[in-house]
C-alpha positions in Angstrom: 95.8 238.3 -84.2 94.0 235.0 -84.7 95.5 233.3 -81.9 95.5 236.0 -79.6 91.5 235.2 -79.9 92.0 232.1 -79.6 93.9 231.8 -76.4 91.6 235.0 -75.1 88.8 232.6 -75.6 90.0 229.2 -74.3 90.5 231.5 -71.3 87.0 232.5 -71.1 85.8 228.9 -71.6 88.2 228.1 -68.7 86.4 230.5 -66.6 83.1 229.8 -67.1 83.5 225.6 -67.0 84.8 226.4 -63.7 82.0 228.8 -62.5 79.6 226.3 -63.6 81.2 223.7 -61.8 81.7 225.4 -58.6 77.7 226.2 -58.5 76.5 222.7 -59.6 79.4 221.2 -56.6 77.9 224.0 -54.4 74.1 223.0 -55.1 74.8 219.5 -54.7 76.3 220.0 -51.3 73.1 222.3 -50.1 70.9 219.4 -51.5 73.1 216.7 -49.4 72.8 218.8 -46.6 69.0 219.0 -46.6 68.4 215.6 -47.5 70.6 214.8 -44.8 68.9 216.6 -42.3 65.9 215.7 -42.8 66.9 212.1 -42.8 67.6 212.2 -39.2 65.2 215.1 -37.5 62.6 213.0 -39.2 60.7 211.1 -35.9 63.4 212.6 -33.7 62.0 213.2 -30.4 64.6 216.0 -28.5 63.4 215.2 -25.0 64.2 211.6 -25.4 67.7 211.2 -24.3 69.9 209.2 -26.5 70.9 206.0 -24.3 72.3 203.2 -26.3 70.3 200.6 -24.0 67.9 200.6 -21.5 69.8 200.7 -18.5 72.7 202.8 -20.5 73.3 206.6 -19.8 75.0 208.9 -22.2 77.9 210.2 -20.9 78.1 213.9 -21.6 82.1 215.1 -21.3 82.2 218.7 -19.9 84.5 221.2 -20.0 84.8 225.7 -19.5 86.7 228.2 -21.1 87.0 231.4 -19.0 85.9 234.4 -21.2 85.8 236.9 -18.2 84.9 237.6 -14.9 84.6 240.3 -12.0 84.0 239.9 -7.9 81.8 242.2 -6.9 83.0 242.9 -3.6 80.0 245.1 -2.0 77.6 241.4 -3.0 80.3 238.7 -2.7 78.8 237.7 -6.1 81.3 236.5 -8.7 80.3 237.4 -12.6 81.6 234.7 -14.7 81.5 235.0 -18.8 82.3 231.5 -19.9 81.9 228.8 -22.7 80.2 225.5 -21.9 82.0 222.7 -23.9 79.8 219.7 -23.9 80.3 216.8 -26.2 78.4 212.9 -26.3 77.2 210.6 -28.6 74.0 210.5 -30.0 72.9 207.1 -31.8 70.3 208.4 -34.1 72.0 211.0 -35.7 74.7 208.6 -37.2 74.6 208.7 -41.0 77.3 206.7 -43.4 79.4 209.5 -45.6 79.0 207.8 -48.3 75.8 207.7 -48.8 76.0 211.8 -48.8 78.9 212.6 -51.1 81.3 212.1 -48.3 79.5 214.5 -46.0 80.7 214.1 -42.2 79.2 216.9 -40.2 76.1 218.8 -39.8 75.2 222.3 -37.9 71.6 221.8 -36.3 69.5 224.6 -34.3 69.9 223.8 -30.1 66.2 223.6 -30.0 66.0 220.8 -32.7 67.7 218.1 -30.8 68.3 216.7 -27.5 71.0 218.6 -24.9 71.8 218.5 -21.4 69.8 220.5 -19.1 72.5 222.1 -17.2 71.9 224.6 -13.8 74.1 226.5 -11.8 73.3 225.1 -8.3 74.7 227.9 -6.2 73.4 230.8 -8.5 73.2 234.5 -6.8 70.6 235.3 -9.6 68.4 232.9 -12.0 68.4 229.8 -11.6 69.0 228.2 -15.1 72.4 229.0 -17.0 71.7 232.1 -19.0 72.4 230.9 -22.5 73.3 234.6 -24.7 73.6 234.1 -28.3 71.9 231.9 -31.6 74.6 229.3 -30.8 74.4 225.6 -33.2 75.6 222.2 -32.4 77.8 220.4 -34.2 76.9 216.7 -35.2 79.9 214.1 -36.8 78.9 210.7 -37.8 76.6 210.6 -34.4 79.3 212.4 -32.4 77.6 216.4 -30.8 79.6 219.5 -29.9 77.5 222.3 -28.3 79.7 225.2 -27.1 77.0 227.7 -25.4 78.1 230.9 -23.7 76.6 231.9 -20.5 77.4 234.1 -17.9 77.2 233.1 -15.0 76.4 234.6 -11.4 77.7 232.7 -7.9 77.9 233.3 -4.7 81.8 233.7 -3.1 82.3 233.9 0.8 85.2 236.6 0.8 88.1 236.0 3.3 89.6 239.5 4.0 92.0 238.3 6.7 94.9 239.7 4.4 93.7 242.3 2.7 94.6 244.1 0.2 97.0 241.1 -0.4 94.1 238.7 -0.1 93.4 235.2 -2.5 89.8 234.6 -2.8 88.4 230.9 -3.7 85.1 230.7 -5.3 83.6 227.5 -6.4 80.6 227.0 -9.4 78.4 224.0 -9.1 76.6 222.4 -11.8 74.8 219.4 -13.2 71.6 218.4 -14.5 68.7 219.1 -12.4 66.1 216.6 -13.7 68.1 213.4 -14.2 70.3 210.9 -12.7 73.8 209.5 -13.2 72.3 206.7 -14.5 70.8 208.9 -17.3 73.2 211.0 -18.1 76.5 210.5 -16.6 79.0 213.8 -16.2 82.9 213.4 -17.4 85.7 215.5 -17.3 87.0 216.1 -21.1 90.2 214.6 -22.3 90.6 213.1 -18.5 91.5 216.3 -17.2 90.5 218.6 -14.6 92.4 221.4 -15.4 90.1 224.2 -17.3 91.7 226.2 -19.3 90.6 230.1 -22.1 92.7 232.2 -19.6 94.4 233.8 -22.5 91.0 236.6 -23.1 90.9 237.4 -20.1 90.7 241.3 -19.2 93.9 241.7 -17.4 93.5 245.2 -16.6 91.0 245.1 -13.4 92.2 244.4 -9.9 91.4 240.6 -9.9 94.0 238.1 -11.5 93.1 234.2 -12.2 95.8 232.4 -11.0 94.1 228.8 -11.8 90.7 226.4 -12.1 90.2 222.9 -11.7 86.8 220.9 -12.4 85.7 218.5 -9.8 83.2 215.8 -10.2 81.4 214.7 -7.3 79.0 211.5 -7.1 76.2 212.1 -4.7 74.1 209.0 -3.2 70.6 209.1 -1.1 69.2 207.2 1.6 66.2 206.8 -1.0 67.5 206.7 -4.1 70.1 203.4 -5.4 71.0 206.2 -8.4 73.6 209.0 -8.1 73.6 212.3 -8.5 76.6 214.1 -10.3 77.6 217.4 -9.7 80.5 219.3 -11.2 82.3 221.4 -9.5 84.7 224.5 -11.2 87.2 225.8 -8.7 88.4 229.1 -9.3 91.4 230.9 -7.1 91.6 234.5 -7.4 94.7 236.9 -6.3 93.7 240.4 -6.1 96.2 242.7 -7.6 96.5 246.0 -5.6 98.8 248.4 -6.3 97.5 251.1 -5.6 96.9 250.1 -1.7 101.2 250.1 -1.5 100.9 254.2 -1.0 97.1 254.2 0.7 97.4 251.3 3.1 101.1 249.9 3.6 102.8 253.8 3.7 100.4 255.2 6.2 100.9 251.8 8.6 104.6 252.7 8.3 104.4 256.4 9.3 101.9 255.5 12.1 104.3 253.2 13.3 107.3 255.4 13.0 105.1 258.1 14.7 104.4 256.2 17.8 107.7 254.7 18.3 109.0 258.6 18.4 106.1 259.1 20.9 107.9 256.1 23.2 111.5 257.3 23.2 110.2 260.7 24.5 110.6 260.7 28.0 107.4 260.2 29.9 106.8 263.7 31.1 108.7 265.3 28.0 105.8 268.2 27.1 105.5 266.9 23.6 105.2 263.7 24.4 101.0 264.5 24.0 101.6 266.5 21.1 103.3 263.5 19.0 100.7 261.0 20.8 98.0 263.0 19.5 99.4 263.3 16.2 99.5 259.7 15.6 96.1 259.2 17.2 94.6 261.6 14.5 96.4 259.5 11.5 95.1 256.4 12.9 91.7 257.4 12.9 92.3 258.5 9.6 93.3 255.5 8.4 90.7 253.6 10.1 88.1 255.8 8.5 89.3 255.2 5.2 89.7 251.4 5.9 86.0 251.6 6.8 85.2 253.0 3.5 87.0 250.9 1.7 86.3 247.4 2.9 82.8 245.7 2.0 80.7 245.3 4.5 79.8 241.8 4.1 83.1 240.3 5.2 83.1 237.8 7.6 86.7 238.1 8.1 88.9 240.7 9.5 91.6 242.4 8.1 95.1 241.7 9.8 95.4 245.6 8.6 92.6 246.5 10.7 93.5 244.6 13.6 97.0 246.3 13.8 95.3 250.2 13.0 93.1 249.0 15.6 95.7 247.6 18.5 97.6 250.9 17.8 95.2 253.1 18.2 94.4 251.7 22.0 98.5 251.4 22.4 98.7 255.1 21.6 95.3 256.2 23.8 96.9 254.2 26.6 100.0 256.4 25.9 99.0 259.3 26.2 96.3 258.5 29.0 99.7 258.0 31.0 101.3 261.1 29.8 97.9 263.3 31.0 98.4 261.5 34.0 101.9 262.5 34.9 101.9 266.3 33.5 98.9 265.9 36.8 101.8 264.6 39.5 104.2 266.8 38.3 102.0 269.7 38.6 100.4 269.0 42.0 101.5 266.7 45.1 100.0 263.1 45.3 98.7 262.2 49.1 96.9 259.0 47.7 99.5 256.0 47.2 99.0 253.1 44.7 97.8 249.7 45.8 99.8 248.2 47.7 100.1 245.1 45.8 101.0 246.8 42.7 103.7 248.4 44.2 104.8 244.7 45.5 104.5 243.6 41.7 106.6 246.7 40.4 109.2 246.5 42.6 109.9 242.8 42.0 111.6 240.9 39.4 109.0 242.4 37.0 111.1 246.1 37.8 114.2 243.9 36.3 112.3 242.7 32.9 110.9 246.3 32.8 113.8 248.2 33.0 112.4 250.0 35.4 114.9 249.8 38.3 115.9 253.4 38.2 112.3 254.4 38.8 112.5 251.7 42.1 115.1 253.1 43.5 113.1 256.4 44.3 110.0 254.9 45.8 109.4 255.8 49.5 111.3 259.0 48.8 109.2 262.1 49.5 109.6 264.1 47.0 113.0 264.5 45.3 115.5 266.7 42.8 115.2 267.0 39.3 116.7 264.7 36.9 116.3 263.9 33.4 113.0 265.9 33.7 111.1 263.0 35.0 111.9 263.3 38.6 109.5 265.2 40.9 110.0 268.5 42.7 111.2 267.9 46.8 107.9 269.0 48.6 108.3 269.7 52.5 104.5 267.1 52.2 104.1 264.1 52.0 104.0 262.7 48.1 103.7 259.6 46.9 104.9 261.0 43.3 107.8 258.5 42.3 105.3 255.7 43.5 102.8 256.9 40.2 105.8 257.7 38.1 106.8 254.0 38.8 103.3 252.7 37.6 103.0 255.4 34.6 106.7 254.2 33.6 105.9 250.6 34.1 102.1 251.1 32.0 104.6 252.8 29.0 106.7 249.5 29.0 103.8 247.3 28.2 102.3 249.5 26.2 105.6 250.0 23.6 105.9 246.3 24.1 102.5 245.5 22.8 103.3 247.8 20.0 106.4 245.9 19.0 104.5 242.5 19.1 102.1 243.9 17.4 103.9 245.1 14.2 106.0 242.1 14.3 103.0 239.9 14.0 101.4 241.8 11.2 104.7 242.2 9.4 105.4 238.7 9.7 101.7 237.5 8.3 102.1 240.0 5.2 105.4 238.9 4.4 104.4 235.3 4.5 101.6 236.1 2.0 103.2 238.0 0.0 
């Protein structure tokens, strides 16, 4: 029983020793601490910046970490979440470990020494970088870390020219706005410009970051022997989309399906207007929703919109030529075409055409039915296969324009894509 005590108390001794030694390590590292920082805020001016000679700058090393960010398309203002990484040296707040029980960094409030004054030069919104948060910086031995968080707000020019399958650039400029390269002098970190944090991103909206780079660019002026540095964060941006497969691509396909039906009809074939019509409705449809859709600040075009737009005055021309024949066929012609377009018809343009088999019945007055395109014989005059030449001939370009034009926008998206 005795030296169950006695090992139940040796434990307790332990215990305590070790409690009281843990405070007293603890107290003397808060008193280190303080000493030490009051060591070196004491006479330390924050808006002198910490050159190491006169004509020295501090060279500030800068780099980002992506946190988030959204394009708003309606604005053409990209949101940007982002750490600033900013690190230099700073002479006065070197200190020798030793002399503080091997302590080799301090945390210090960002309004109690000097920083870089960085602004956002091509800011949509305020003008200074937004600083959220009670952030610290970090000093070592005379080397500083600050990490602020800001978000940011920029302009971006939108190129919509292939929509929905469009990349969008957007560039971030930045740099101190009342100082010089010759004061403090901008640096990529580690001697790289690729930025990197794209891990947290929010991969759920329709905008993906497919990569960044950070520029520097050394500006000089007619009145000034100084430089001015700016940094530059290039951002490329792929918008994912798909949800524009079964609202945009699908309805191209079944407008294009729909008027190539419309073209192997024969030309006075009744529903010929009915199927012309039919597409015409889709593709103002289409365009309407397009119009909905798109922002309005674009400066661009979509090739999408181009092609709704071609086929809708393919189709209108069309069916402009169907109305036109159901007329002839319905009533005799006295007026002939100009003569010169007759000339041109008939010619080796009949050949390219295909339209020799409406040649051969031109100067014919009237004439038996075939194929259903061939006028009625009339004991009068009619100048009927002369229009059915031109209204065959105005179907051929047409359906030839709609061709090129599909094959154009085909080839553009698949090239993208």
């Amino acid at each position: 029983m005795a030296g169950v005590h006695l090992i139940l108390m040796t434990v307790i001794w332990a215990t305590t020793l070790a409690s009281v030694t843990a405070d007293a390590s603890n107290n003397d590292w808060w008193r280190l601490n303080k000493e030490l920082r009051l060591t070196l805020l004491n006479g330390y001016d924050r808006n002198v910046i910490p050159q190491r000679t006169q004509n020295g700058s501090v060279r500030v090393y800068v780099n980002t970490e992506l946190r988030g960010l959204w394009l708003d398309e309606a604005t053409q203002v990209l949101h940007i979440n982002l750490w600033f990484i900013m690190r230099w040296r700073d002479q006065r707040l070197h200190w020798d470990p030793k002399d503080y029980g091997g302590l080799t960094s301090l945390h210090v409030g960002e309004q109690e020494i000097w920083k870089p004054d960085i602004t956002v030069y091509n800011n949509a919104d305020i003008t200074e970088v937004d600083h959220y948060g009670n952030t610290h910086i970090i000093v070592t031995q005379g080397r500083v870390l600050w990490v602020p968080p800001a978000h940011v707000r920029v302009e971006c020019p939108m190129d919509l020219t292939y929509w929905p399958y469009d990349t969008q650039t957007c560039h971030v400029y930045f740099g101190s706005w009342s100082t010089h390269g010759w004061q403090i002098e901008f640096n990529y970190a580690n001697f790289s410009t690729e930025i990197g944090g794209f891990y947290n991103l929010k991969r759920s909206h329709k905008w993906q970051l497919l990569g960044g780079h950070l520029h520097r660019h050394d500006y000089y002026y007619s009145c000034c022997p100084e430089p001015y540095i700016t940094m530059h964060l290039e951002l490329n941006l792929t918008r994912v989309s798909p949800s524009f497969t079964p609202t945009v691509v699908v309805p191209a396909c079944v407008v294009s399906l729909v008027t190539l039906i419309q073209f192997v009809l024969p030309l006075t074939h009744p529903q010929r207007i009915t199927v012309g019509c039919t597409a015409l409705l889709l593709t103002l449809m289409e365009l309407l929703y397009l119009a909905m859709t798109l922002p309005p600040l674009a400066s661009s075009l979509p090739i999408i919109v181009k092609f709704y737009g071609q086929t809708l005055v393919v189709v209108a021309v069309s069916v402009g030529v169907c109305a036109g024949l159901f007329r002839l066929t319905n009533s005799h012609v006295s007026t002939p075409p100009p003569a010169i377009l007759k000339t041109v018809l008939t010619g080796p343009l009949a050949t390219i055409l295909f339209l020799r088999g409406y040649t051969e019945k031109v100067g014919h007055s009237g004439g038996g039915a075939e194929d259903g395109e061939v006028l009625e014989e009339s004991r009068t005059p009619s100048y009927a296969h002369e229009w059915l030449l031109v209204a065959a001939a105005a179907d051929r370009i047409a359906i030839v324009a709609f061709i090129a034009t599909f094959v154009i926008t085909l080839i553009a998206y698949v090239a993208v894509v």
